[in-house]
C-alpha positions as a Markdown table, in Angstrom:
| # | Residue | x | y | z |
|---|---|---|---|---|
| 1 | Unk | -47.2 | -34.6 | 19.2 |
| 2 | Unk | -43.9 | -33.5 | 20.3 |
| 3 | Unk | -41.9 | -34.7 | 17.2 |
| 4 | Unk | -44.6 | -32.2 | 15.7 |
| 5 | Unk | -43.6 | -29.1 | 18.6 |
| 6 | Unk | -39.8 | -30.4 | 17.4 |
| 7 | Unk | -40.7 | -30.4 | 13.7 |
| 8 | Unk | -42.7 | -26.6 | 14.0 |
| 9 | Unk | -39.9 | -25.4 | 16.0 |
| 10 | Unk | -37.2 | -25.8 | 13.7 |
| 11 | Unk | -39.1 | -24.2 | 11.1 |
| 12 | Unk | -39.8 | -21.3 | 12.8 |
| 13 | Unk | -36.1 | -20.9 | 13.6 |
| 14 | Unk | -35.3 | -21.5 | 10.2 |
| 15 | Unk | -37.8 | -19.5 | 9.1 |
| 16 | Unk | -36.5 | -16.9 | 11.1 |
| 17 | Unk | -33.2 | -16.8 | 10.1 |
| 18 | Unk | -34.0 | -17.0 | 6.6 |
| 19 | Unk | -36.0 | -14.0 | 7.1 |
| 20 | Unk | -33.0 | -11.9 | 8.8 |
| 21 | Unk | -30.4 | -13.0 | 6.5 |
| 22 | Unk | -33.2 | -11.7 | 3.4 |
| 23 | Unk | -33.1 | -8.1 | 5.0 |
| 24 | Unk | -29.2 | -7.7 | 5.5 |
| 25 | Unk | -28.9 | -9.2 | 1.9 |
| 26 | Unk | -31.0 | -6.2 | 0.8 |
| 27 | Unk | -29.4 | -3.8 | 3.1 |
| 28 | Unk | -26.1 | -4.7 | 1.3 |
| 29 | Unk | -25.7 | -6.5 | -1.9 |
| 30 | Unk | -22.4 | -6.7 | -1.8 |
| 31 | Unk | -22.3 | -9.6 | 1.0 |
| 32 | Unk | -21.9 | -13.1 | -0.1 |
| 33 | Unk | -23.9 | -15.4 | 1.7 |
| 34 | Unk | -20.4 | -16.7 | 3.4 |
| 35 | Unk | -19.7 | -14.0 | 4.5 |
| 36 | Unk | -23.5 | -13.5 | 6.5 |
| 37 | Unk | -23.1 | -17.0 | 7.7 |
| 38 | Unk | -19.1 | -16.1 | 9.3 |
| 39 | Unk | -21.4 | -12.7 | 10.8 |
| 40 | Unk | -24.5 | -14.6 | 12.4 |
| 41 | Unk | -22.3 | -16.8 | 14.1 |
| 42 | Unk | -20.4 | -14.8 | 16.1 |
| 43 | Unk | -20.6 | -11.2 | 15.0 |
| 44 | Unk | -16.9 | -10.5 | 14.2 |
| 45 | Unk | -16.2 | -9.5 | 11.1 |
| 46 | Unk | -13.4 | -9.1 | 8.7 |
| 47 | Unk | -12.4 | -5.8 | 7.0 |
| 48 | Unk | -10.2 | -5.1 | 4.2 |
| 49 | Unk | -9.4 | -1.1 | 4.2 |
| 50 | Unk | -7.7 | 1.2 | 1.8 |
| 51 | Unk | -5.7 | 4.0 | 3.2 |
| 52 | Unk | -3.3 | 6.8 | 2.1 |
| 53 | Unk | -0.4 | 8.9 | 4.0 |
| 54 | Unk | 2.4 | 11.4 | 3.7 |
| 55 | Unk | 5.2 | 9.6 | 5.0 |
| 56 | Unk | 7.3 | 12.3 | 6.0 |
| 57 | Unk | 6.3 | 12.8 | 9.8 |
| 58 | Unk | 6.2 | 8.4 | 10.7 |
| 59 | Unk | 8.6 | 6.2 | 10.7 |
| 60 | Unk | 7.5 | 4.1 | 8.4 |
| 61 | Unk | 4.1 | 2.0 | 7.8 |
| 62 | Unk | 4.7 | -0.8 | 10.4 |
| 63 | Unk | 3.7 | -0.4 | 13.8 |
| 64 | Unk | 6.7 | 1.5 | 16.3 |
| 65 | Unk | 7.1 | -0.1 | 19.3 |
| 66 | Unk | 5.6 | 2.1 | 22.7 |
| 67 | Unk | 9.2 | 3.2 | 23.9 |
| 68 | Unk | 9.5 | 4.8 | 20.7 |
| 69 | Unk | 8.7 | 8.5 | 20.0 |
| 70 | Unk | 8.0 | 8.7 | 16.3 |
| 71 | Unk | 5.2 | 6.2 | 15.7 |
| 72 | Unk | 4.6 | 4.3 | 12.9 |
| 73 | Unk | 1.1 | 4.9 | 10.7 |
| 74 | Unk | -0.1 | 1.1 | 12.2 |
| 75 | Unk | -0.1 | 3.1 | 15.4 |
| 76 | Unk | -2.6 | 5.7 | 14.6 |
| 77 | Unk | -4.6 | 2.8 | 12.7 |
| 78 | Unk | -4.8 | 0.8 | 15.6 |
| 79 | Unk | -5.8 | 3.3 | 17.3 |
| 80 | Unk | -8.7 | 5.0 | 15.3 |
| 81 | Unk | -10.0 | 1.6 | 15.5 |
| 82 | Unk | -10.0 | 0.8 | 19.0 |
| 83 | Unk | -11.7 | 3.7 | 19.3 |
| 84 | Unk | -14.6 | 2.0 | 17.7 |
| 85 | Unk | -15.0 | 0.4 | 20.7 |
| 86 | Unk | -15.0 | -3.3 | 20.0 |
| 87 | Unk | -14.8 | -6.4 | 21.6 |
| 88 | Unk | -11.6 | -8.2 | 20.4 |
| 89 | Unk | -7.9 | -7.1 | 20.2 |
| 90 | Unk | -7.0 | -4.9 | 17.4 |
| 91 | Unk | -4.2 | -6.0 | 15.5 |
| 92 | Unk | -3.9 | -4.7 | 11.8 |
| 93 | Unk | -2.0 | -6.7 | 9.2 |
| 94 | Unk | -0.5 | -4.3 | 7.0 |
| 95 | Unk | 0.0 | -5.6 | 3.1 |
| 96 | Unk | 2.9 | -3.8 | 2.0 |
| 97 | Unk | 5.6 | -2.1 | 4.4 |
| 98 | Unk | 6.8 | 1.4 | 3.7 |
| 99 | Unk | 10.1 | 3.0 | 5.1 |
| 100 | Unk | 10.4 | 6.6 | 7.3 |
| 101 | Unk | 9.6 | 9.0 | 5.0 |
| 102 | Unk | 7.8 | 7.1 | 1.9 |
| 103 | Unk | 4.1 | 8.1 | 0.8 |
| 104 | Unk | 1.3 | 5.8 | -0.5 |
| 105 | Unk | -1.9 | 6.9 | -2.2 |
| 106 | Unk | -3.1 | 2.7 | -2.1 |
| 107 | Unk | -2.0 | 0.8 | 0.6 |
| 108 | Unk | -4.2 | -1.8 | 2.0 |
| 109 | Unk | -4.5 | -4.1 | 5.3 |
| 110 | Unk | -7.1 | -6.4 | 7.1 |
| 111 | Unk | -8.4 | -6.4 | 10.6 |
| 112 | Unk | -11.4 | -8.4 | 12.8 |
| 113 | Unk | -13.9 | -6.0 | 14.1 |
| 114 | Unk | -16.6 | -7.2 | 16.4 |
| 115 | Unk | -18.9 | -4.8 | 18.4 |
| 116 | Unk | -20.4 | -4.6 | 21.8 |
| 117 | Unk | -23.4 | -5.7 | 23.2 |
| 118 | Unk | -24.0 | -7.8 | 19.9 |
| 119 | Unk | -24.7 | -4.7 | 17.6 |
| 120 | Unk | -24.6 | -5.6 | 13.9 |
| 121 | Unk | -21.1 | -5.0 | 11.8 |
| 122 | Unk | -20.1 | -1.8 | 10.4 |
| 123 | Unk | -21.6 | -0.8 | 7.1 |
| 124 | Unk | -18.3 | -0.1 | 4.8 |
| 125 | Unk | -19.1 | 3.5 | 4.2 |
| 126 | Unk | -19.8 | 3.9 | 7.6 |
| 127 | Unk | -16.9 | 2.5 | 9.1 |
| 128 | Unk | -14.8 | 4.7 | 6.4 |
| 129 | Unk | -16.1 | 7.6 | 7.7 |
| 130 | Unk | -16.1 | 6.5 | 11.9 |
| 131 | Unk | -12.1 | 5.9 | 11.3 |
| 132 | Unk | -11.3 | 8.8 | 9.5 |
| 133 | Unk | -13.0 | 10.8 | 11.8 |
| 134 | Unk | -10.9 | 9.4 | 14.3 |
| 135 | Unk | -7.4 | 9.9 | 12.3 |
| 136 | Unk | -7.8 | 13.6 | 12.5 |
| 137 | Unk | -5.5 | 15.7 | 12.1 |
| 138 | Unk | -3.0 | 13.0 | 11.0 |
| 139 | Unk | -2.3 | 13.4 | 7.1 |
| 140 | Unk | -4.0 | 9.5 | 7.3 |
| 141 | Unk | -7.0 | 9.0 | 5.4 |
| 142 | Unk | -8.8 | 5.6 | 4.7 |
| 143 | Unk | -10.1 | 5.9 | 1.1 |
| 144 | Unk | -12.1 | 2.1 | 1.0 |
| 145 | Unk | -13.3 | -0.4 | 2.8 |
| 146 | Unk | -14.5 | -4.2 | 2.0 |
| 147 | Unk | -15.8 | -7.0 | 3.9 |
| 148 | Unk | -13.9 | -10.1 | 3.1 |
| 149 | Unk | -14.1 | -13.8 | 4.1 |
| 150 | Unk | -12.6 | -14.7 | 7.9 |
| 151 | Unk | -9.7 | -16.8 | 5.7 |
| 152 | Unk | -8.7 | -13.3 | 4.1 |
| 153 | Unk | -5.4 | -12.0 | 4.1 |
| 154 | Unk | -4.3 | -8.7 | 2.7 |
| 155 | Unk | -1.0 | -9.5 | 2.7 |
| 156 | Unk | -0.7 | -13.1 | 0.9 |
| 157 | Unk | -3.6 | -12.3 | -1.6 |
| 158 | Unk | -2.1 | -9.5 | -3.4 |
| 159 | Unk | -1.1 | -10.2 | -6.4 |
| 160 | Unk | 0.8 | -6.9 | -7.7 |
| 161 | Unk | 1.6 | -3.8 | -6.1 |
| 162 | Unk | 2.9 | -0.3 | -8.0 |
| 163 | Unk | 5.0 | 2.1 | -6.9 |
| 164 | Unk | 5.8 | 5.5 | -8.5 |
| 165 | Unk | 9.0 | 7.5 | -7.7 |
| 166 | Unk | 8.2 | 11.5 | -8.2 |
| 167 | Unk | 11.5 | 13.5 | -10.1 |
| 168 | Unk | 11.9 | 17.2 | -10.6 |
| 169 | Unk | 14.3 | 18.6 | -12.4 |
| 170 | Unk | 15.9 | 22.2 | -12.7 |
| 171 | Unk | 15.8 | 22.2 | -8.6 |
| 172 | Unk | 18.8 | 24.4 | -8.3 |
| 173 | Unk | 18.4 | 24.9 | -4.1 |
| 174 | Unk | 15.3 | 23.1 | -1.9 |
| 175 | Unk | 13.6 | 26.7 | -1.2 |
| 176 | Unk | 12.6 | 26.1 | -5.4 |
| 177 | Unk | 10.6 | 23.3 | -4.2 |
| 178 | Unk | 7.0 | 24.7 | -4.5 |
| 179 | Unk | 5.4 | 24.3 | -1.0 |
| 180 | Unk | 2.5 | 21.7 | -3.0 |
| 181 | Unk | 5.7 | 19.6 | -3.7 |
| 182 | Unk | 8.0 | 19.7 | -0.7 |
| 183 | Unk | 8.7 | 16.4 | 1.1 |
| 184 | Unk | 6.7 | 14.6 | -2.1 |
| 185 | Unk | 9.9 | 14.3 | -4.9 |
| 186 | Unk | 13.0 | 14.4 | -5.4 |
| 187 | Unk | 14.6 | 17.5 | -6.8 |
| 188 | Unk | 17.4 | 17.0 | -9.2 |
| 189 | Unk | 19.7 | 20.0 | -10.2 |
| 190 | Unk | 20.2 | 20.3 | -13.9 |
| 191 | Unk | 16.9 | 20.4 | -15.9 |
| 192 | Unk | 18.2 | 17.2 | -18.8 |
| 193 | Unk | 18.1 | 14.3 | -18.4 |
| 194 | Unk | 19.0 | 11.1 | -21.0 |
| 195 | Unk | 15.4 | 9.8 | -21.2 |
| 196 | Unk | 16.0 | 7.4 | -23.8 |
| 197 | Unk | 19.1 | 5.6 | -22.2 |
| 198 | Unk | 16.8 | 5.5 | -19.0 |
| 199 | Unk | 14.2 | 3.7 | -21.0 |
| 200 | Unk | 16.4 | 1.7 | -22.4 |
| 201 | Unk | 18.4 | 1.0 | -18.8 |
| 202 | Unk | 14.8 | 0.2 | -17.3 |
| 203 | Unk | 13.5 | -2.2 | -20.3 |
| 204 | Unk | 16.4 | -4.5 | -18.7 |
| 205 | Unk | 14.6 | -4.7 | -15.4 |
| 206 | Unk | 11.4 | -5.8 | -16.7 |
| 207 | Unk | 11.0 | -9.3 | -16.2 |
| 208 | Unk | 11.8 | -12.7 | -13.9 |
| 209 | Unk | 15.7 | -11.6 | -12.6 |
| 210 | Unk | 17.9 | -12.1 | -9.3 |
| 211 | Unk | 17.8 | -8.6 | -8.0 |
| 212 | Unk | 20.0 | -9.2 | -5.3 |
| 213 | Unk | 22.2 | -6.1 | -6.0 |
| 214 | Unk | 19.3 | -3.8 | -6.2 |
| 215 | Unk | 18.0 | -4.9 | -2.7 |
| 216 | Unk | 19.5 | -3.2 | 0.9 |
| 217 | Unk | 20.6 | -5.8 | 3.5 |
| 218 | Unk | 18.4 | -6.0 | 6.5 |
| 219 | Unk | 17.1 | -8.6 | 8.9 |
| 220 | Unk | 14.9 | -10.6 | 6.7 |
| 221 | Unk | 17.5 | -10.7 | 4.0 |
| 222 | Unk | 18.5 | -14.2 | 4.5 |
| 223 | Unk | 14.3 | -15.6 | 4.6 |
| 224 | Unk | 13.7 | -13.0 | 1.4 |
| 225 | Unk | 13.6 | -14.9 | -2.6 |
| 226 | Unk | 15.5 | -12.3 | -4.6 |
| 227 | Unk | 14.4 | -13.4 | -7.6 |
| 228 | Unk | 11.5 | -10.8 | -8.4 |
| 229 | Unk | 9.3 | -10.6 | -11.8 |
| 230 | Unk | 9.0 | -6.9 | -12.7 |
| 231 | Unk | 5.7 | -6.5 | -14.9 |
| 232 | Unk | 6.1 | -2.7 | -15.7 |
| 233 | Unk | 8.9 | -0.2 | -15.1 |
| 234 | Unk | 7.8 | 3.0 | -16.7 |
| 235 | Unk | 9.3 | 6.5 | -17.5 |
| 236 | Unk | 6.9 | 9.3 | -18.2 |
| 237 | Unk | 6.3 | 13.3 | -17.9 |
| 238 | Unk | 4.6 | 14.1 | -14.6 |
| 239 | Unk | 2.8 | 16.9 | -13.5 |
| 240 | Unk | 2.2 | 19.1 | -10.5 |
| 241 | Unk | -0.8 | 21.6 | -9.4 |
| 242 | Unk | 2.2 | 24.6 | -9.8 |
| 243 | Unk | 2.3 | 23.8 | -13.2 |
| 244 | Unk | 0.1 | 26.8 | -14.2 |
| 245 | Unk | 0.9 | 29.0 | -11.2 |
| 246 | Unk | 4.4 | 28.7 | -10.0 |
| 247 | Unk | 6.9 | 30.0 | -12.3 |
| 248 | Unk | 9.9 | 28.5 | -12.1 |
| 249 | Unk | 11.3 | 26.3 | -15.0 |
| 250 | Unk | 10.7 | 22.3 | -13.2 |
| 251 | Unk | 9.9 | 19.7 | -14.6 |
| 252 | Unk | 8.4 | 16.4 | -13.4 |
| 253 | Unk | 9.0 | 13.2 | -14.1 |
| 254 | Unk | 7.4 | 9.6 | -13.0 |
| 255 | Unk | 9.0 | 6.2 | -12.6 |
| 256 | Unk | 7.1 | 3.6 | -12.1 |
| 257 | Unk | 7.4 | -0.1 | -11.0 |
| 258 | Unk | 5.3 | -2.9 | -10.9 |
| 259 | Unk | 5.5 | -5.9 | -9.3 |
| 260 | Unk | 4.1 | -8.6 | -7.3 |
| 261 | Unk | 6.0 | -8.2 | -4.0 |
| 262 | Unk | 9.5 | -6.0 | -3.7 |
| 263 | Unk | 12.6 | -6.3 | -1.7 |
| 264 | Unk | 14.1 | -4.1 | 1.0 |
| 265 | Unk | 14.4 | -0.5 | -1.0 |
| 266 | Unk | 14.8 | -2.3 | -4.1 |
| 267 | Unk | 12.7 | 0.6 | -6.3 |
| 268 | Unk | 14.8 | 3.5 | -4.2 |
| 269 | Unk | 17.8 | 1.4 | -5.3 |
| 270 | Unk | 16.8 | 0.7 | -9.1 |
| 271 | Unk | 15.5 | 4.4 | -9.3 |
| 272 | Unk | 18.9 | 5.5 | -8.2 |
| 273 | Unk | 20.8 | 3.5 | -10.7 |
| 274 | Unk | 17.7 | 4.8 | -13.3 |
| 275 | Unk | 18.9 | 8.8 | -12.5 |
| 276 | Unk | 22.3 | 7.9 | -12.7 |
| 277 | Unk | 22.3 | 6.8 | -16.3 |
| 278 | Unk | 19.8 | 9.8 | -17.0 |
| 279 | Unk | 22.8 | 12.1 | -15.3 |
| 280 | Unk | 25.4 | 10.4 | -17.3 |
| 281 | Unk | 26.4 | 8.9 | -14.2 |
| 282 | Unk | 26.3 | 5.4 | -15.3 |
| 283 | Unk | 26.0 | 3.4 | -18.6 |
| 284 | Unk | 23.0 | 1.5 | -19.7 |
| 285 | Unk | 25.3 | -1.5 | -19.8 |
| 286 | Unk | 26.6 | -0.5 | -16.5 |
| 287 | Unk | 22.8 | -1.4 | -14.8 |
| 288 | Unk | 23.2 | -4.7 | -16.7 |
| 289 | Unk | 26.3 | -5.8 | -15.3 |
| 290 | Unk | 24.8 | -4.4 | -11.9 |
| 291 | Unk | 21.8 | -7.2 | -12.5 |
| 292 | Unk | 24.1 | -9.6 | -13.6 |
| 293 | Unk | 26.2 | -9.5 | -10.2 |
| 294 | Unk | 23.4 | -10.8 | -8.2 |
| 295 | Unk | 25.4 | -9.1 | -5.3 |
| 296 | Unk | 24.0 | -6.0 | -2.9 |
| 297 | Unk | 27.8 | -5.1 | -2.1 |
| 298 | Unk | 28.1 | -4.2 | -5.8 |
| 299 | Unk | 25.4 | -1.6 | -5.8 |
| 300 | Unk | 27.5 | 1.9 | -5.7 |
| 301 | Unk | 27.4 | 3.7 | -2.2 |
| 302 | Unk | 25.3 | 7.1 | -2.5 |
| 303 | Unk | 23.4 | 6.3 | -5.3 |
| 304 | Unk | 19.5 | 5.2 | -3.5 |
| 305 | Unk | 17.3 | 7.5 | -4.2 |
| 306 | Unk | 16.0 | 9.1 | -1.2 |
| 307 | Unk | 12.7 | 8.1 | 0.3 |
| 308 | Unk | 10.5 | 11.5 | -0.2 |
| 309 | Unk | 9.9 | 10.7 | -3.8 |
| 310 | Unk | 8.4 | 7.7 | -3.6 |
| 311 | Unk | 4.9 | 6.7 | -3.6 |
| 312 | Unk | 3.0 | 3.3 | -3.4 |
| 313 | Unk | -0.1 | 3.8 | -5.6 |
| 314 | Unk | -1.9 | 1.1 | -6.1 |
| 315 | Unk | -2.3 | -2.6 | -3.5 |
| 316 | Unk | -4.5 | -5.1 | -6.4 |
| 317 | Unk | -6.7 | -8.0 | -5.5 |
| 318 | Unk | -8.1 | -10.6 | -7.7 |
| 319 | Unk | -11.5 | -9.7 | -8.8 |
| 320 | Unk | -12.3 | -13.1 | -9.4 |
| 321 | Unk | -11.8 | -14.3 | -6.0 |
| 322 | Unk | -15.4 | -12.4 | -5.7 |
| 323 | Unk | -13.9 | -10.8 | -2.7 |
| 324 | Unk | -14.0 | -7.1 | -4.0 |
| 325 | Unk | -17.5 | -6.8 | -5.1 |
């Protein structure tokens, strides 16, 4: 008789747990069922978020330490999230760091979120709309959000990010910087510029090289590979909302770099070289032997770009890793 009370009992929990993890499947699709098994346990869950900025008011991405008075976007993160309320520390884990002054349209980062009084997890769209409600009026806005797996780093599992570096030319002083535009390129005096030797300058970045002279020297230089594998560096017409209703004679133009992982300012630093040889400034086979002397003393002084024109666009995932449904 009591193996039978035994027996009956661990059915009904079974069947009771069965019957839970059937609704929250329908609630949301997109949860794998190891990812409801990481939730039932112990409630804390694991989010991956998408965010944007305008760069120009922080002093970078990363997180500026409480002495400091211009705080880093990590900071307002943080702190939109505590405001949720939940149980654990709040520590975000950035995926791609961004200097004072540099924008991104796709950056991503992970963080553990568990709630109070054993409430269920944050539906994404929900906790999309809780955080940004919380980031007002920073120019902070979180675009996506994911659960992922408790192992999941956003980080480690990236596996290419983009940047884009925003030119305008015919800039003759900053005041002909249409307001849309200020703080978000780089305006370059004379309208030409040699687009064919730039194209041919940047076809010599593309690929597995030692970029060594293309990086700044910081901290982590000495613990950082240089060798990088560029998948894509592009040159192409931009464009701006002014187009049509600002008349002034500017052009835009669009650089953009793809890559696994980058070193310290190494796109402000090839972008510079990249507008030097559109200027006249510098050969195509002067950016060669740049490469070639795998040395960051040999890059020219005065020649990075500067950091308003750059943008990180785009953080990518593997789909396959069924982490992104």
């Amino acid at each position: 008789m009591s193996c039978f009370v035994l027996f009956s009992g661990i059915n009904l929990k079974l069947g009771l747990r069965l019957a839970v993890w059937k609704i929250k499947r329908q609630q949301n699709r997109s949860l794998s069922l190891k990812q409801w098994s990481m939730i039932m346990h112990n409630g804390r869950v694991r989010y991956l978020i998408f965010f944007q900025y305008l760069g120009t008011k922080y002093s970078g991405v990363m997180k500026a330490p409480p002495h400091q008075a211009v705080k880093g976007v990590q900071n307002y993160l943080e702190d939109a999230v505590r405001s949720l309320r939940p149980v654990n520390e709040v520590s975000l884990s950035i995926s791609s760091r961004t200097d004072t002054g540099v924008h991104a349209l796709g950056n991503s980062a992970h963080f553990d979120l568990q709630r109070q009084n054993g409430k269920p997890p944050f539906a994404e769209e929900v906790l999309v709309d809780a955080l940004n409600f919380h980031l007002r009026p920073e120019p902070i806005r979180i675009t996506r959000a994911y659960r992922v797996p408790g192992g999941f780093h956003a980080r480690f599992r990236a596996v290419s990010r983009t940047y884009v570096y925003r030119l305008a030319t015919g800039v003759t002083h900053h005041s002909c910087t249409p307001l849309t535009d200020a703080n978000l390129c780089w305006g370059l005096r004379h309208m030409d510029l040699d687009v064919g030797a730039m194209r041919d300058a940047a076809s010599l970045l593309v690929g597995t090289h030692n970029f060594s002279s293309f990086r700044a020297l910081n901290s982590e230089t000495p613990f950082k590979d240089p060798v990088k594998t560029l998948e894509k560096v592009g040159l192409e017409l931009g464009d701006a909302f002014v187009h049509k209703h600002f008349h002034r004679d500017i052009q835009f133009w669009e650089l953009t770099f793809k890559s696994r992982s980058f070193l310290y300012k190494q796109v402000r630093r090839m972008t510079g070289a990249l507008v030097a040889v559109g200027q006249g400034q510098m050969s195509v086979s002067g950016v060669k032997e740049l490469l070639e002397a795998q040395d960051s003393q040999a890059y020219p002084h005065n020649l990075t770009s500067p950091p308003e024109g750059l943008f990180l666009t785009r953080v990518e995932y593997h789909r396959s890793d069924d982490l992104l449904r």
